[in-house]
C-alpha positions in Angstrom: -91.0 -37.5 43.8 -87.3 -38.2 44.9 -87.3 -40.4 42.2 -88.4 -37.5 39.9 -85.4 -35.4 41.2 -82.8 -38.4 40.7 -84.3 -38.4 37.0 -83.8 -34.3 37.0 -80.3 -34.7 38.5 -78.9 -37.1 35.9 -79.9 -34.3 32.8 -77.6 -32.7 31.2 -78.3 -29.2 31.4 -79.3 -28.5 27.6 -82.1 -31.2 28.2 -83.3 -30.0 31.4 -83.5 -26.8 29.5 -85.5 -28.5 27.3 -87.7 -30.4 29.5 -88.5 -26.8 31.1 -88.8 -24.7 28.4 -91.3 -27.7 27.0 -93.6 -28.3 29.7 -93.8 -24.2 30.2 -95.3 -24.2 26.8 -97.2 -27.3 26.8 -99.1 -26.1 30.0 -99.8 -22.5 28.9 -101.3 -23.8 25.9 -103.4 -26.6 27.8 -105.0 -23.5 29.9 -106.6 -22.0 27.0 -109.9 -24.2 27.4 -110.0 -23.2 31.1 -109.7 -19.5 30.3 -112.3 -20.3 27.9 -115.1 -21.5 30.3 -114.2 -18.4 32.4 -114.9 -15.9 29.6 -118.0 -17.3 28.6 -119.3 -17.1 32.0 -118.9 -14.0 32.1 -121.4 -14.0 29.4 -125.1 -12.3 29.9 -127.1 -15.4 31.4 -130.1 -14.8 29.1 -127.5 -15.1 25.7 -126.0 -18.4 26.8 -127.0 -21.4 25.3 -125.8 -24.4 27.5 -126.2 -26.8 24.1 -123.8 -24.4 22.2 -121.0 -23.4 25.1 -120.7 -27.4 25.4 -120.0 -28.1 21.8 -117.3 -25.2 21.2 -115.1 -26.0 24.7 -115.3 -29.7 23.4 -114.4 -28.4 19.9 -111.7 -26.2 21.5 -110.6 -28.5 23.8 -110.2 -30.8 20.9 -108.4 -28.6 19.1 -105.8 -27.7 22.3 -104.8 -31.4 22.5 -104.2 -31.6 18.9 -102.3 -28.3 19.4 -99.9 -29.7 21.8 -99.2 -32.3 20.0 -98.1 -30.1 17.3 -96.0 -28.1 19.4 -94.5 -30.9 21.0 -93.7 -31.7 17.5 -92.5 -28.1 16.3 -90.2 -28.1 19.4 -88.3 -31.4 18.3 -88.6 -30.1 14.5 -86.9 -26.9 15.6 -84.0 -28.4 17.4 -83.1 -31.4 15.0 -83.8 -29.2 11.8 -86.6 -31.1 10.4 -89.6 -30.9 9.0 -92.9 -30.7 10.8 -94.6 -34.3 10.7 -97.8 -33.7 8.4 -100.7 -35.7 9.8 -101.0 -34.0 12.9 -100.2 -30.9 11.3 -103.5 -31.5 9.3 -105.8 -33.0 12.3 -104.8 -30.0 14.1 -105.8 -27.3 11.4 -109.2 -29.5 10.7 -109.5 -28.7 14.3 -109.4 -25.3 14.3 -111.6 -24.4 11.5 -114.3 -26.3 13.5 -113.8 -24.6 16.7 -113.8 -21.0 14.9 -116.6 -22.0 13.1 -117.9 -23.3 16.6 -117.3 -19.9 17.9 -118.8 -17.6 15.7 -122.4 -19.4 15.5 -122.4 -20.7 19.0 -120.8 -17.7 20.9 -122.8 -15.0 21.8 -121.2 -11.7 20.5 -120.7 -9.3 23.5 -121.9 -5.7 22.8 -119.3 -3.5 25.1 -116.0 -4.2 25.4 -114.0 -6.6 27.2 -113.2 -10.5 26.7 -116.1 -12.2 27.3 -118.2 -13.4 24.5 -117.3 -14.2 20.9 -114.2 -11.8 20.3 -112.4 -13.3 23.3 -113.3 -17.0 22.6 -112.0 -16.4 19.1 -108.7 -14.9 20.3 -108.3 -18.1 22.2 -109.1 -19.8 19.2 -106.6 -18.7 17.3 -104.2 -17.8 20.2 -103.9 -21.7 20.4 -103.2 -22.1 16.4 -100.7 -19.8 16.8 -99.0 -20.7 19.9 -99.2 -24.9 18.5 -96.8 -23.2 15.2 -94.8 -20.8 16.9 -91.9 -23.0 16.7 -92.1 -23.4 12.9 -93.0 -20.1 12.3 -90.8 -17.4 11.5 -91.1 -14.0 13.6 -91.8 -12.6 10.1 -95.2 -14.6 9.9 -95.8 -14.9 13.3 -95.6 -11.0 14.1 -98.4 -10.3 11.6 -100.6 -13.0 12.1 -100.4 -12.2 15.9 -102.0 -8.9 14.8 -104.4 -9.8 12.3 -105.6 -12.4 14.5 -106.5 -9.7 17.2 -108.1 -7.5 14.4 -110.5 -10.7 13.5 -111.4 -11.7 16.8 -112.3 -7.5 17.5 -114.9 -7.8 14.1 -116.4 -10.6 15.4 -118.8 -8.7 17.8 -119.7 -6.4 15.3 -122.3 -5.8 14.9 -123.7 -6.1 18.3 -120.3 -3.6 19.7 -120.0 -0.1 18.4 -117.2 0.7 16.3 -115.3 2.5 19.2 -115.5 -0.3 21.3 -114.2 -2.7 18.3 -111.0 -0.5 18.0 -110.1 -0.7 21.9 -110.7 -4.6 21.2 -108.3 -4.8 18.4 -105.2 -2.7 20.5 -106.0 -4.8 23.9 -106.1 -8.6 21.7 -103.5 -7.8 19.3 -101.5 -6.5 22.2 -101.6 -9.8 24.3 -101.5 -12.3 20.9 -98.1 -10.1 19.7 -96.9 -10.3 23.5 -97.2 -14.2 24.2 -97.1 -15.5 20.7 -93.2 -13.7 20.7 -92.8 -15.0 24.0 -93.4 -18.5 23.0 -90.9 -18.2 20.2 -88.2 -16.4 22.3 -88.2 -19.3 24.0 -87.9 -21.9 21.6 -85.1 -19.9 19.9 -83.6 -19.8 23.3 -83.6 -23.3 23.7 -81.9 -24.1 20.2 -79.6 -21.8 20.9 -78.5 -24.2 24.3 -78.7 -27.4 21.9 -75.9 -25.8 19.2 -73.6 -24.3 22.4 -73.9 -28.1 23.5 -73.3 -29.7 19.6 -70.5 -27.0 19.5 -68.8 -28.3 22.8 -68.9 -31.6 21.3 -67.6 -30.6 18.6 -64.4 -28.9 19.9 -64.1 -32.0 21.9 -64.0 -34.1 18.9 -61.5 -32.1 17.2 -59.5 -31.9 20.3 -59.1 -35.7 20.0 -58.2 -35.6 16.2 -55.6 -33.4 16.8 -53.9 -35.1 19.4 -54.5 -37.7 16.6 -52.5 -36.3 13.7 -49.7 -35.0 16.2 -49.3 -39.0 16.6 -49.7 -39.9 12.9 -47.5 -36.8 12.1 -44.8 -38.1 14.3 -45.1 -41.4 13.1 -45.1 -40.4 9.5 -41.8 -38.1 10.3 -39.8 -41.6 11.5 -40.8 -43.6 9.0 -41.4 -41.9 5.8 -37.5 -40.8 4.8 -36.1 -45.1 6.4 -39.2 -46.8 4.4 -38.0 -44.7 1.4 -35.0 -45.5 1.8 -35.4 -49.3 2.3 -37.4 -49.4 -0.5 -34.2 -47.9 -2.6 -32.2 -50.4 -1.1 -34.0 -53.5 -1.7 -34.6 -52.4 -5.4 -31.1 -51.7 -6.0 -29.7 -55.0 -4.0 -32.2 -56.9 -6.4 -31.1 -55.3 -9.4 -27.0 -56.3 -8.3 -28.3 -59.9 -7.4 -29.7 -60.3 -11.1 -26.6 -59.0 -12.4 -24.5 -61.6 -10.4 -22.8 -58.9 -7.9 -23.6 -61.1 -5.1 -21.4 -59.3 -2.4 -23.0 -56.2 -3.2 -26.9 -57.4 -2.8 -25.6 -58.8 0.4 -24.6 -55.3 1.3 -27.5 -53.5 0.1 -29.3 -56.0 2.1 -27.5 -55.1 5.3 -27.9 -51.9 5.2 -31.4 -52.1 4.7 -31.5 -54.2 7.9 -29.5 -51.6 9.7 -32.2 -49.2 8.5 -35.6 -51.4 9.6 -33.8 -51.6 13.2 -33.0 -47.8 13.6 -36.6 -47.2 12.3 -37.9 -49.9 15.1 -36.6 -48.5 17.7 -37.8 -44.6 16.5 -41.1 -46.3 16.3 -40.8 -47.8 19.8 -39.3 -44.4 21.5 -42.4 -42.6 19.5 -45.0 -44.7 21.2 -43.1 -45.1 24.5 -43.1 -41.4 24.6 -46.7 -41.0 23.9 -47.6 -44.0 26.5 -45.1 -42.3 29.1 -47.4 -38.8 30.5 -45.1 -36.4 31.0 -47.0 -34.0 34.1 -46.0 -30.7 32.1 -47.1 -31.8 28.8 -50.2 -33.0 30.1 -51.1 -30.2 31.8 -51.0 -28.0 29.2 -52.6 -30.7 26.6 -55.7 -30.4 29.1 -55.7 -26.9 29.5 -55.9 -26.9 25.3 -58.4 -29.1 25.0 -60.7 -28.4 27.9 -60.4 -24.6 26.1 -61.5 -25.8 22.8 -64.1 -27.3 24.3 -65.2 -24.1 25.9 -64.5 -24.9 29.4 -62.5 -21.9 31.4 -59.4 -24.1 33.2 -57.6 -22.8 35.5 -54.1 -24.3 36.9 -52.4 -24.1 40.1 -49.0 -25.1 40.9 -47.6 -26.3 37.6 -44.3 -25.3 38.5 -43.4 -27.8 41.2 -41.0 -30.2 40.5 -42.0 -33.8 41.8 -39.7 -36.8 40.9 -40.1 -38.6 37.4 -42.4 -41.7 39.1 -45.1 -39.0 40.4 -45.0 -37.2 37.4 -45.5 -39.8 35.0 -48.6 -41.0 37.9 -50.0 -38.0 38.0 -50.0 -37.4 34.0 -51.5 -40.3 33.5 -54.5 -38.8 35.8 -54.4 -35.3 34.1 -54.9 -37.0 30.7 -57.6 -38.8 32.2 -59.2 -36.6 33.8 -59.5 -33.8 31.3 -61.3 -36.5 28.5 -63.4 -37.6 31.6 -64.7 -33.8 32.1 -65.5 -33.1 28.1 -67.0 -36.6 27.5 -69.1 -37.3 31.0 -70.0 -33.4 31.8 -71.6 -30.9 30.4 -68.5 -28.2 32.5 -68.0 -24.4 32.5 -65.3 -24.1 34.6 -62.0 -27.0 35.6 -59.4 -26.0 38.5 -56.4 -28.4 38.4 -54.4 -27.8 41.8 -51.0 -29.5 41.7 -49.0 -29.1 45.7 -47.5 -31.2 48.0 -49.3 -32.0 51.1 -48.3 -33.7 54.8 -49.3 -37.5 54.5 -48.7 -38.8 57.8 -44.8 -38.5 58.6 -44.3 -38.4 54.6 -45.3 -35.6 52.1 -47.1 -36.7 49.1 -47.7 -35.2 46.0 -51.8 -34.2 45.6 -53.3 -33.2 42.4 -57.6 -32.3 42.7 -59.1 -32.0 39.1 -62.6 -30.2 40.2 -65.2 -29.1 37.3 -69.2 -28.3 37.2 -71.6 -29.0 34.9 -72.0 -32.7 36.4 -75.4 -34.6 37.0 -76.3 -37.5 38.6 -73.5 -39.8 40.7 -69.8 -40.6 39.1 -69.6 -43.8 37.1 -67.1 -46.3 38.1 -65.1 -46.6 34.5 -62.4 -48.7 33.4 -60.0 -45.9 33.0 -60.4 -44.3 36.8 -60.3 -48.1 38.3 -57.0 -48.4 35.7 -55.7 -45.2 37.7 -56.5 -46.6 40.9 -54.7 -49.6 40.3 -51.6 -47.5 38.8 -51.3 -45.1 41.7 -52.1 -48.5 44.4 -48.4 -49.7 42.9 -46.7 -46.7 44.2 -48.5 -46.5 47.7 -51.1 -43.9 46.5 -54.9 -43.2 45.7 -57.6 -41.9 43.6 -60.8 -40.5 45.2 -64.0 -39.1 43.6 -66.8 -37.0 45.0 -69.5 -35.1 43.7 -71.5 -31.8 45.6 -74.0 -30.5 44.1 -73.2 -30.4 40.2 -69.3 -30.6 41.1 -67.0 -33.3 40.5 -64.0 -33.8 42.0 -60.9 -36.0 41.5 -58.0 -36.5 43.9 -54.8 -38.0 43.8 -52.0 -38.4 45.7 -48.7 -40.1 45.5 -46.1 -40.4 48.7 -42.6 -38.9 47.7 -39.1 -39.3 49.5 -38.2 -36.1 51.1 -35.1 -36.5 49.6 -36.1 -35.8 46.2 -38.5 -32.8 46.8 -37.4 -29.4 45.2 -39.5 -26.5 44.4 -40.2 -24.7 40.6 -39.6 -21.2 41.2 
């Protein structure tokens, strides 16, 4: 059992939606055999026929464990988009024309109304085809062969019930059948609509990262485009003097095309240092963007204190890393960043706790928190984790001289 729960724990919550929302339906189906063997014995004793009862319930409880195989296929068909696998599709529908031909010459009819005898074995008959191909069927289909199913399963107990009592039968089956056959596809739909919030999440995540992605090739193209243009006109033009015997010349053109490579180096070099240096500010409001686009409501406190350049660059680098951390390893709702400066002994220090839901299972040890642990060791800080619940929280902290400390308004 508590290793059931560690197994629960760990699921993301679209597949523990899943899980539910399939076993609900696997087990309501399985029950139909048992429902059946309490109908029929509420059958007149003198119309049973041991021999008979026995061969439908096996035929229909044939038929159920085909059926949830089907469904368990439908389920899978209806959230990957793909098409129903045909062979138990076919064993299953084999099935069930058996057990309603089982039912008809094997099953007493019942002459007064109710659900014992031939009409309510043969809802349960076809209760169970409908129920296996509710996820594959559209409410369209499934509406109206709900109904007609109850209208068939009424007529077979004529003509031992009177027509008045065939009417009430059709209302009270088609009724239930409707009921619990748009039930079972309310939830399916319900669940697919979980799996594409969840694909969609990814999604934004993804294209969260490829923008950040084009800012840097944008950048980069923006340095070097116009100096590689350039130095491209400048080596074609010092080759053309140096065939023409204007050697002094060349050797200019030449120059200046080195001048050029070294201005565009060091561009390049400020480009990346700038994107490897994590400005607190700009990462901040990088994470709240991209935790946004990924649909998760971020809230941030204290972004306006002023901390000295080490513990912002520091506590960037754990921003930036914690935001990717809470779209890639959660499936969160809501993120609180809460920047302040706390009493650390006779020292303040700087403290920033990222804290998000949506977590399951325990926090993995990954090489980019053990890379922040080791960053904030050099300057006398830490990194803690915890988790409570489906909560995840990261804290930093980084000592600061007193001397440096101002406040943002």
């Amino acid at each position: 059992m508590v290793r059931m729960m560690e197994l629960w724990r760990r699921r993301t919550a679209p597949q523990r939606m899943e899980t539910y929302t399939r076993w609900t339906l696997y087990v309501l189906l399985a029950l139909l055999p048992f429902m059946a063997l309490v109908l029929l014995g509420a059958t007149e004793p003198e119309e049973r026929s041991p021999l008979g009862l026995i061969v439908f319930v096996g035929t229909f409880a044939a038929q159920t464990a085909a059926g949830v195989v089907v469904l368990r296929d439908g389920v899978t068909a209806y959230r990957d988009n793909a098409a129903l696998p045909r062979r138990p599709l076919t064993v299953f529908l084999v099935l069930t024309a058996a057990a309603v031909a089982a039912c008809l010459m094997l099953v007493p009819a019942e002459d007064d109304f109710g659900w014992a005898g031939r009409g309510g074995a043969l809802v349960l008959v076809l209760a169970c085809a409908l129920w296996a191909l509710a996820p594959v069927l559209t409410s369209v289909a499934l509406l109206p062969a709900s109904a007609l199913a109850g209208v068939l399963a009424a007529l077979a107990n004529r003509p031992a019930m009177t027509w008045t009592g065939v009417a009430i039968s059709m209302v009270s089956f088609g009724i239930v059948l409707v009921t619990i056959s748009l039930s079972f596809r309310i939830s399916v739909w319900m669940m697919g609509v979980v799996w594409e919030q969840e694909r969609t999440r990814q999604l934004h995540a993804r294209l969260a990262v490829a923008e950040e992605r084009l800012r840097f090739s944008r950048d980069l193209h923006d340095v070097l485009g116009r100096a590689l243009s350039a130095m491209a006109l400048k080596s074609e033009l010092g080759a053309e003097l140096s065939r023409r015997g204007q050697g002094e010349r060349a050797a200019e053109q030449m120059l200046e095309v080195r001048e050029l490579a070294n201005e565009s180096l060091r561009e390049v070099r400020a480009v990346v240092a700038g994107y490897r240096q994590a400005d607190l500010p700009t990462e901040l409001a990088g994470a709240r963007s991209m935790l946004r686009s990924a649909g998760v409501r971020t809230r941030v406190i204290g972004e306006d204190t002023v901390l000295p350049p080490g513990a912002q660059s520091a506590l960037g680098w754990v921003v930036r890393e914690g935001a990717t951390n809470v779209v890639r390893h959660s499936s969160a709702g809501t993120c609180t960043i809460d920047l302040a400066i706390v009493e650390e002994g006779v020292a303040p220090a700087a403290q920033l706790t990222m804290t998000n839901d949506g977590v399951s299972g325990p926090p993995s040890a990954g090489s980019g928190l053990l890379g922040l642990s080791e960053r904030l060791a050099r300057l006398g800080g830490s990194l803690t984790t915890g988790v409570s619940g489906d909560t995840f929280t990261l804290r930093a902290r980084v000592p600061l001289d007193t001397a440096d400390l101002t406040e943002g308004s």
